[in-house]
ROFI-241369 format. One line per 4 residues: their letters; for each residue x, y, z of C-alpha. Coordinates in Angstrom, 2 decimals, m for minus. Example, Ala and Ser with C-alpha at 12.3 -4.5 7.8 and 13.67 -1.06 7.14 Angstrom:
% residues 2
AS) 12.30 m4.50 7.80  13.67 m1.06 7.14
//
This chain:
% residues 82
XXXX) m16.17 2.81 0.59  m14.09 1.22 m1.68  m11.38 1.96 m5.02  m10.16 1.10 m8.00
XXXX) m6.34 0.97 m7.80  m6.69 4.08 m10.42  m8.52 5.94 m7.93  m6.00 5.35 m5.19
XXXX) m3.68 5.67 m7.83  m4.54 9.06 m8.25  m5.06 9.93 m4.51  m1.50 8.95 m3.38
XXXX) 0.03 10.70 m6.90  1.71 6.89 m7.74  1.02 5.08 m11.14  m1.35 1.75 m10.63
XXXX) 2.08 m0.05 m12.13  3.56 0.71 m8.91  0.31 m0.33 m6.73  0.68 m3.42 m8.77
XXXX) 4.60 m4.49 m8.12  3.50 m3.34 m4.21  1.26 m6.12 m3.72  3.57 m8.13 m6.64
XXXX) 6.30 m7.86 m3.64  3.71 m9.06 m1.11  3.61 m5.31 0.54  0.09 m5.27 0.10
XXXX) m1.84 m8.84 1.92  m4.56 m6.24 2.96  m6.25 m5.87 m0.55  m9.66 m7.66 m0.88
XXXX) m10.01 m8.51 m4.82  m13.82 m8.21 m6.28  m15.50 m11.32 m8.66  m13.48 m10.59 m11.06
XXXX) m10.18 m10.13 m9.53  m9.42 m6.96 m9.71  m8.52 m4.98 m6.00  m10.79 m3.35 m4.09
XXXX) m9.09 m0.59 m1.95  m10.58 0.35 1.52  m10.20 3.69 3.22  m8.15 2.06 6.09
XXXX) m5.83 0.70 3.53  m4.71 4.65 2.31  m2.65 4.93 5.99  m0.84 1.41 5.09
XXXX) m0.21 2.32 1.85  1.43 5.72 2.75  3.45 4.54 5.31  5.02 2.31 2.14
XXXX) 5.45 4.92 0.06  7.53 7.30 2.80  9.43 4.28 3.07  10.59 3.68 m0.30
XXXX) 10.60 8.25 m0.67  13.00 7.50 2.28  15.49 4.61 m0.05  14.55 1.82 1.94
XXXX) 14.70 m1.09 m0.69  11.38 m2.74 m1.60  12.29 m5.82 0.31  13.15 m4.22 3.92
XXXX) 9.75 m2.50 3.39  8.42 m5.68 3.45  10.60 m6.71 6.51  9.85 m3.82 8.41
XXXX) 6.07 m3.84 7.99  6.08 m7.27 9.30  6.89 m5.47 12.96  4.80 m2.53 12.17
XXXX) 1.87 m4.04 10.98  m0.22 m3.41 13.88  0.46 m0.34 14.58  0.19 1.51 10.83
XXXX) m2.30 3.09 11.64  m0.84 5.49 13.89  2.08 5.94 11.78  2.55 9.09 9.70
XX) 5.06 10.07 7.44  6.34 13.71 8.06
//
């Protein structure tokens, strides 16, 4: 299945503006973009995505996010933010 950045938006209680700076920053390669360019979310891409957000609910500055998901990219999946 796949979302609108309102719908994931909504899911993950964030505004699309910040879904947008995200992959702005580069923190979000993963998003596949439809004909008309808008992104298409995944249901894989909801575990990426909240690992991001517990890092910046955590103070880690945009651009170490981006840093540190370079060495965690593989294994986001299994991450969880508690």
């Amino acid at each position: 299945m796949s979302y609108a950045i309102g719908e994931v938006a909504e899911k993950l209680a964030i505004s699309p503006y910040t879904l947008r700076y995200y992959d702005k920053e580069g923190l979000l390669p993963f998003v596949d973009r439809n004909a008309a360019g808008r992104r298409r979310f995944k249901d894989n891409d909801f575990n990426y995505l909240e690992v991001i957000i517990c890092l910046k609910e955590a103070g880690v500055p945009v651009k170490q996010i981006g840093a540190c998901l370079l060495y965690t990219s593989d294994a986001a999946d299994d991450m969880q933010c508690v």
